[in-house]
N, C-alpha and C positions, 0 to 999 in steps of 0.2 A: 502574497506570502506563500512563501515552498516551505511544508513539512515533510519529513524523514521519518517514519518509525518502523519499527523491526517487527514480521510475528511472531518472531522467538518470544520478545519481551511481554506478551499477551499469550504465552501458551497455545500458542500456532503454530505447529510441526507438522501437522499432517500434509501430505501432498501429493498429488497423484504425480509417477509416471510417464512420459507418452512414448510413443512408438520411436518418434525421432534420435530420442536420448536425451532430452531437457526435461524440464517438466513444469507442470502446469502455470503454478502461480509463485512469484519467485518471492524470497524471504525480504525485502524489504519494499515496503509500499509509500509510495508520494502523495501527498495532500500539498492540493491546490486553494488557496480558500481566497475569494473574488468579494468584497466590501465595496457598497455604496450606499453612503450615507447621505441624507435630505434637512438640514436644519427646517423644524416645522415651526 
């Protein structure tokens, strides 16, 4: 399963910067989420 969610939508604006002219962490972040399940 791929999630998508923004840091805008949590009040996460801040960002550095870098020297290159990008910067650091970019506004939208990917969740991976990996399940394996064991009938006990």
């Amino acid at each position: 399963m791929l999630a998508k969610l923004s840091r805008k939508d949590f009040g996460l604006t801040s960002n550095t910067a870098l020297k290159t002219g990008g910067v650091l962490v970019g506004d939208e972040v990917k969740i991976t989420i990996d399940v394996e399940a064991v009938r006990a």
